[in-house]
C-alpha distance (Angstrom), angle and dihedral (degrees) to the residues before:
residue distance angle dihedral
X1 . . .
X2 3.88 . .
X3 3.89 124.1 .
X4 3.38 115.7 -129.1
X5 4.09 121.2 -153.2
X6 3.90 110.1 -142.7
X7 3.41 146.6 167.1
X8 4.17 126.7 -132.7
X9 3.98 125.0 171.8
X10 3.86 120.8 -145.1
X11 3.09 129.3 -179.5
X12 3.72 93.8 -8.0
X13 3.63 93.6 -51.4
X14 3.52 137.9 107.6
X15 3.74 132.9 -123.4
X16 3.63 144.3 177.7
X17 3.42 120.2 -146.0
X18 4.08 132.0 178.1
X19 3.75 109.0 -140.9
X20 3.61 147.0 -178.9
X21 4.16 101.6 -105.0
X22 4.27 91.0 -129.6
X23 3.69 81.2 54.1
X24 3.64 101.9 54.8
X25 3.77 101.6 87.6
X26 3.87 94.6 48.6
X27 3.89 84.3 54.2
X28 3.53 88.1 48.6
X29 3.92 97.5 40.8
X30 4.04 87.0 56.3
X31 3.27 99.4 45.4
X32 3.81 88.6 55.4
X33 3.87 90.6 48.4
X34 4.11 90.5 52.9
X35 3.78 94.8 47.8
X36 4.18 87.6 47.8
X37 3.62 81.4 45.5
X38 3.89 94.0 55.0
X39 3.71 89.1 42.1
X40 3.68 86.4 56.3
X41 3.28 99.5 52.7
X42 3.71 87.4 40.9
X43 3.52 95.7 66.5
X44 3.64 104.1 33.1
X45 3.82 96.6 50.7
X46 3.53 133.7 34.4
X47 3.65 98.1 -113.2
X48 3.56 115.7 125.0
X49 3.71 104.5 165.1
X50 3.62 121.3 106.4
X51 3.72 97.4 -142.5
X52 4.15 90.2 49.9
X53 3.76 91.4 46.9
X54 4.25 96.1 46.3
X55 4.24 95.0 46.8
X56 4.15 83.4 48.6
X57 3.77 94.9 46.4
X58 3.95 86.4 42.2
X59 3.97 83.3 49.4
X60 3.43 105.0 54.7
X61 4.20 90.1 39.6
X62 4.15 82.5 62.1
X63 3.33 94.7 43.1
X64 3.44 98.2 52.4
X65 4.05 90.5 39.9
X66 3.74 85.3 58.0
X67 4.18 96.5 52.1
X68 3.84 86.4 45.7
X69 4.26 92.5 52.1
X70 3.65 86.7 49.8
X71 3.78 93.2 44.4
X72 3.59 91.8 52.1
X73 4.22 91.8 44.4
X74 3.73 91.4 55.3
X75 3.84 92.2 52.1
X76 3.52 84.9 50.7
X77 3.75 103.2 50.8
X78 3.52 92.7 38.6
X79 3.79 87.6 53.0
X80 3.83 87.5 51.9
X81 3.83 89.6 47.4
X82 3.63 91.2 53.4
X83 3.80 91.9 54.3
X84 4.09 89.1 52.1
X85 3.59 89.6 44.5
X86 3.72 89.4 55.1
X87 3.59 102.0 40.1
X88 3.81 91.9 49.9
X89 4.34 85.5 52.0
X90 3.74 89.7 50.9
């Protein structure tokens, strides 16, 4: 596995990150959905500072990590339940 030295701008800023190579366009792919993201918010609100427009972006990426762990959870346990269910027919 090779490292990779890249660049990526958020937010207006610039850094440098080291990288696994197979990783690089993931990295790239969500830095593109946080600057559409910002750009969003940009023209939908009337926010126009950086800080504001990063913790909401940041915000609604938790948020919508959080509804996808529970998602996946539920599948789970009702997977599990499933199994009991059937065991206990059988």
């Amino acid at each position: 596995m090779s490292e990779l030295s890249i660049k990526v701008i958020v937010g207006g800023r610039t850094y440098p990150l080291t990288i696994k190579r197979e990783e690089e366009e993931k990295i790239r792919k969500a830095v593109s959905e946080i600057e559409n993201n910002i750009k969003n918010l940009k023209d939908n609100y009337a926010v126009v500072d950086m800080q504001d427009l990063l913790a909401m972006t940041s915000l609604e990426y938790a948020t919508e990590s959080i509804r996808k762990n529970s998602s996946v959870e539920f599948d789970h346990l009702s997977e599990e339940i499933m199994k009991l269910k059937e065991e206990l027919e059988n």
